[in-house]
N, C-alpha and C positions, 0 to 999 in steps of 0.2 A: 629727093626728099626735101622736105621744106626746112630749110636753116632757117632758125630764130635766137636771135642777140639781148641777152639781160634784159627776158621780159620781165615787165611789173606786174606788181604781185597784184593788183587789181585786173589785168587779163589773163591773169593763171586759167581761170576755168574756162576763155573763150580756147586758148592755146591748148589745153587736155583737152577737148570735148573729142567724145567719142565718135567713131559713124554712126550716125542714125538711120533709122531705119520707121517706117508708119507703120502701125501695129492694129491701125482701125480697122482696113480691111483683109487684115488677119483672124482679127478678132473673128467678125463676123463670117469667114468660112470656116474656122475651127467649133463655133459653137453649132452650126449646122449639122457639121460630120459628128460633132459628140451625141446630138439632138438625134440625127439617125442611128450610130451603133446601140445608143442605148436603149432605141425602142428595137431596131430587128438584128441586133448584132453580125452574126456571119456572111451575112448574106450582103451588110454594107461592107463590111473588111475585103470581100471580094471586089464590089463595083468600084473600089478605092484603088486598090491593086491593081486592078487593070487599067482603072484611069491614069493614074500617076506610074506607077512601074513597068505601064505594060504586060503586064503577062496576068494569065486569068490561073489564078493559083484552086484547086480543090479541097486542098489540106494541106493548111497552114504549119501543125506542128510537123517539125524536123524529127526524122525516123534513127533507128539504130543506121540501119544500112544507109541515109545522107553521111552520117556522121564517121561510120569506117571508108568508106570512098575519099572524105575530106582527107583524112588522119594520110591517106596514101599517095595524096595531093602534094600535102605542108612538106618542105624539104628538112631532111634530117638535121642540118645547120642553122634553120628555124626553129626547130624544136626545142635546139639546145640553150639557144637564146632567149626563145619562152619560157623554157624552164630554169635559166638565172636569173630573170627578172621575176618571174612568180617566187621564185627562194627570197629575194630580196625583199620584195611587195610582203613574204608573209611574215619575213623576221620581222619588219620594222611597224606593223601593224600588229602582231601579238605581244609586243614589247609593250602595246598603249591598253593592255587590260588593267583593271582597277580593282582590288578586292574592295570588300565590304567597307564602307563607312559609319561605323558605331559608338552612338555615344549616352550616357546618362546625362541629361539636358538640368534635370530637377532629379532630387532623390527619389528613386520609386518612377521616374521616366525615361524607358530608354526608347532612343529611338535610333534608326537604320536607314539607309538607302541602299539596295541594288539594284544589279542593270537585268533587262530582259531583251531578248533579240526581236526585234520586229517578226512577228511570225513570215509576211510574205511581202515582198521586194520583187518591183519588176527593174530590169536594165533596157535603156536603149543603148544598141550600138549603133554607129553610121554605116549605112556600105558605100556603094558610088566609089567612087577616084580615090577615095580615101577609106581603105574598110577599118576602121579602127578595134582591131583587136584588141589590142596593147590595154584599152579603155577596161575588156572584160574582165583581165588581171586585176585592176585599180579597183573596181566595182563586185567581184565574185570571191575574190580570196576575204577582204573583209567578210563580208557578209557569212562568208562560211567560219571564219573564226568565232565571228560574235556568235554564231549559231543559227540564222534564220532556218525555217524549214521549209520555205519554198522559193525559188530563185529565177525567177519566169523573163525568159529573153527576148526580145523582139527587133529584127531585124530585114531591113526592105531584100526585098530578092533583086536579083538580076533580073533580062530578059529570058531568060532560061529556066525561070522560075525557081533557083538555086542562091543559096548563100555563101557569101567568100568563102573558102575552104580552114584559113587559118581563124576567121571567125567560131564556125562550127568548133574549129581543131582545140582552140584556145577555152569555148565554154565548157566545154566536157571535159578540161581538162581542170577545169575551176568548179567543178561541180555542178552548174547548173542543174536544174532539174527539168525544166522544160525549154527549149526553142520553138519561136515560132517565125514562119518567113513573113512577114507582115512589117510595115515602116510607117512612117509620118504620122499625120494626125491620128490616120486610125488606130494606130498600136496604142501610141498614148490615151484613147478613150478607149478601146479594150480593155486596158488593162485597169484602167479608172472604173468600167462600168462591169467586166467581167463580160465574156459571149459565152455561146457554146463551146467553143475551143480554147477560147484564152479564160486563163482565173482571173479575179481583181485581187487588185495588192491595193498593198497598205500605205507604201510612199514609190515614189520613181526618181530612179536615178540613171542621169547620162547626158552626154550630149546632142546636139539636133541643129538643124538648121532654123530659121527663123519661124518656119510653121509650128516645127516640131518644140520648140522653146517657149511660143505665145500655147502650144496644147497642152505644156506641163502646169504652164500660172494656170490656163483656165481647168485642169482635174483639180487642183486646191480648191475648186469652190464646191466640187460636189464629195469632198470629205477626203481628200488623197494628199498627203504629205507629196513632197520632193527633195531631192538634196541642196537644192539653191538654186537665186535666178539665174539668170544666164547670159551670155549677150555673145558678140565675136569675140577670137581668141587675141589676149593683147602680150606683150612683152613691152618692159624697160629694161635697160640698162645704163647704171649709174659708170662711168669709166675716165680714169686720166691715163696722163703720158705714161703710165706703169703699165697699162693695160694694151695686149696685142690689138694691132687695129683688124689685122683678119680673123681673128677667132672673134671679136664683139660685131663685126659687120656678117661672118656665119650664124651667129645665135639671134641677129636680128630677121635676117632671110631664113632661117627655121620657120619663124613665126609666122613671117609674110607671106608665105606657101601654102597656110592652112587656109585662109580665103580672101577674097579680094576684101572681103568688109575688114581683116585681120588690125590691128594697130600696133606698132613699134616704135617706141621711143630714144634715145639716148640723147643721155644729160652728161654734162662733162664741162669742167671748169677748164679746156683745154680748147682753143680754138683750131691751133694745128691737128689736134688728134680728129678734132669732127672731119679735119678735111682729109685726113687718113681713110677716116673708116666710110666717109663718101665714095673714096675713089676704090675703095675694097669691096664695096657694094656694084657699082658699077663693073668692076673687074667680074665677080661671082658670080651674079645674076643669070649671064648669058649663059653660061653651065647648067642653069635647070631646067627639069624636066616639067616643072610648073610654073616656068618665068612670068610666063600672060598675068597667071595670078598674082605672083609675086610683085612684079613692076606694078599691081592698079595697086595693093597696098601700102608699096613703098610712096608712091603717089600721094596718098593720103597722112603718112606716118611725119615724124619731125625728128630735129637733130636741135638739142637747145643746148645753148651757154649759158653760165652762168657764173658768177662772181667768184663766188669762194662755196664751203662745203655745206655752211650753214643756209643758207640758200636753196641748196639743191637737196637738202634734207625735207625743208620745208613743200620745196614742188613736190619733191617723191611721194610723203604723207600724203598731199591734195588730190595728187591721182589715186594712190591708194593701186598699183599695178596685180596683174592677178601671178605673174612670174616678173623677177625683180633681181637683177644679174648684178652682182657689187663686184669690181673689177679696179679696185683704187688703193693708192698706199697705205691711207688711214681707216683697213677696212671695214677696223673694228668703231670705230666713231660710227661709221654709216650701221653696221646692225644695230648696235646697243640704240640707232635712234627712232631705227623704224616702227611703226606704229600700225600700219595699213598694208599689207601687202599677202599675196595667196602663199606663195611659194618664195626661198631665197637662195638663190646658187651663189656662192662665193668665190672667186677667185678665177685665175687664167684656164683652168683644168675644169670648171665647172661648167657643162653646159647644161644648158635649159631642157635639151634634146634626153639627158641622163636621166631629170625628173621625171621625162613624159613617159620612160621607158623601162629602166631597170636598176636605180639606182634606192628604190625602197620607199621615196616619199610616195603620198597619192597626186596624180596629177588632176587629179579633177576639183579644180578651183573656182572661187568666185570671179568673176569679171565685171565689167559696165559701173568701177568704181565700189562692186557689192566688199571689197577686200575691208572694210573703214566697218563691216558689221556681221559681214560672215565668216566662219571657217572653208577650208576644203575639207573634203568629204576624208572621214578617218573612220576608225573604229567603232567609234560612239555615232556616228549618222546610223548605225545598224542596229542600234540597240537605242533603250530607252531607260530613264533612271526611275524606278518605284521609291518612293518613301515606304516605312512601317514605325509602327508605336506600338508600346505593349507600358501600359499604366498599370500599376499594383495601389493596393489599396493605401498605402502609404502616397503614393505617388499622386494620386485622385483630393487627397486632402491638403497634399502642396501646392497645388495649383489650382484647385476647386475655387479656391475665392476669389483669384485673378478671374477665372473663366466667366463665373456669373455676374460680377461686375461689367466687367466689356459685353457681354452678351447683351443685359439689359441696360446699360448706353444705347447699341444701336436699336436696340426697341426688339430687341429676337427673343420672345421670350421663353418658345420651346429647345433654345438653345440652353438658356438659362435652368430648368426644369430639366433637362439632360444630366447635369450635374447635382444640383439640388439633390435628386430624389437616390442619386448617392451617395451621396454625403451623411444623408440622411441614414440612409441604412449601414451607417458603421456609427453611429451614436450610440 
């Protein structure tokens, strides 16, 4: 890992910069493949599939009978764990509903806000190396609390023309309503453009690899919400000499295993302890079963110093991390200052791995710095807030002369005659 010593605050942003990645000739294969499923739908989802997945799929959507074969697949000790991470996932996401917000603004006007569920929501899951089930929980329990009414999945098949098994296992067991075996850019323009087999939805949420992330910005231009941008998966951890140096060197090789672009940081006003959690890293590494991975990101990742706490408050904000491990005497200092960050695990016993998993937060967070402006994905990505008014004729003659003044300022004068011609008729 690369040690860096009391950078200046004028190289902050060259020392945080993310992996990059060139997104031009992304760009231009994603709006291709959107350009063809939208004119012949099924028929491109195929020649995609077998291009990229290999396998020449006929029917995409996942059947009753994939889905009991899965179920007899997932090991009983699986299940149990899916299902105390899904108890956890939906205590702590039903706890964020909101009743009505109402009020009388002016005498004779009241007005209301409530929430409505997105009618239809699509999810990407990953499969490959890594089939992230776990994600479906984070993404399907919400969704079915807020209410939506259709919950449409898409996920790349194997060679074998089949989807992980605890995939299948996990969405039915979240309600989903439809699976289809379909991945990459094309799912994301299926489900943007709707085919014969797949519905179009209303926003998309999940993660993806760099195609699949450049296919989510470009459905936002043909009218498709999403949950946030996207980018590699990153972690910081903020840690002094109070903090185990092998559990912060674990929670940083968690991260670095998701992909070689991954990024890991640790900040610590301890020079000894950076070189603890060095040789803890070195030590660990050779134990995984994704080390390749792991070693290119730790390659790219850094180990900084820094003065004292106020210092290191200040980098932390700049990054703005999307999981963000406080592991230091003065812990409360470092929350009460944060500002910027997706997710916060506290302390020796917290790990980052708890979030992803079963401990009830959602882990699907901003990255690439999005922390300083977006949320992660909660309750309310699944729903949406309505305003209402209901004016009585009392109500109409408190405000009626506000109304037509600023109307005819800006020169609207049917706005103006909206009111007028009520006003009028209570004289």
């Amino acid at each position: 890992m690369n040690k860096i010593y009391n950078p200046e605050k004028e190289s902050w942003k060259e020392v945080l910069l993310r992996p990059t990645q060139t997104v031009a000739d992304i760009e231009a294969t994603v709006n291709s493949v959107f350009k063809e499923v939208e004119a012949e739908g099924d028929i491109i989802l195929k020649k995609y599939t077998e291009k990229f997945d290999g396998v020449l799929i006929t029917d995409f959507l996942v059947n009753a009978v994939e889905i009991e074969e899965a179920k007899a697949l997932v090991s009983d000790d699986l299940k149990e764990a899916i299902a105390v991470a899904k108890q956890n996932v939906e205590v702590f996401h039903a706890a964020q509903k909101t009743t009505k917000v109402e009020v009388e603004t002016a005498n004779g006007v009241l007005c209301w806000q409530e929430k409505r569920p997105i009618q239809k929501v699509g999810l990407y899951i990953p499969g490959g190396t890594a089939p992230l089930f776990s994600t479906i929980l984070m993404l399907a329990t919400p969704a079915n609390i807020a209410g939506c009414k259709e919950i449409v999945l898409c996920s790349p098949p194997n060679k074998e023309g089949k989807i992980h098994p605890a995939i299948l296992y996990t969405a039915n067991l979240c309600g989903v309503t439809k699976i289809f075996k379909v991945g990459g850019i094309q799912a994301i323009a299926g489900m943007t453009f709707g085919t014969e087999s797949i519905p179009q939805v209303y926003k998309i949420f999940g993660p993806g690899n760099q195609f699949v992330t450049v296919a989510k910005q470009i459905a936002t231009k043909h009218g498709v919400a999403i949950d946030m941008p996207a980018g590699p998966s990153e972690l910081l951890v903020v840690a002094d000499d109070t903090a185990n140096a092998a559990f912060v060197a674990s929670d940083l090789l968690s991260q670095a295993e998701h992909g070689v672009d991954s990024q890991v940081i640790l900040v610590s006003t301890s020079k000894e302890f950076i070189l603890k959690v060095e040789n803890e890293i070195t030590k660990q590494i050779n134990d995984l079963p994704r080390k390749d991975i792991a070693e290119k990101a730790i390659a790219n990742s850094k180990l900084i110093y820094v003065a004292n706490d106020e210092i290191a408050i200040d980098l932390i904000n700049e990054y703005g991390p999307e999981h963000y491990i406080v592991c230091v005497a003065n812990e409360e200092k470092y929350i009460n200052s944060i500002e910027n960050a997706g997710s916060v695990f506290i302390g020796n016993y917290t790990p980052e791995s708890a979030g992803d998993y079963a401990s009830g937060t959602n882990h699907t967070l901003p990255t690439n710095g999005y922390a300083k402006q977006y949320s992660g994905v909660n309750l309310d990505s699944f729903m949406k807030s309505m305003t209402f008014q209901k004016i009585s004729e009392t109500g109409i003659q408190e405000i009626g002369k506000a109304i037509e003044l600023m109307a005819e300022a800006e020169g609207l004068q049917a706005h103006k005659n909206a009111v007028t011609l009520r006003l009028k008729s209570l004289e």
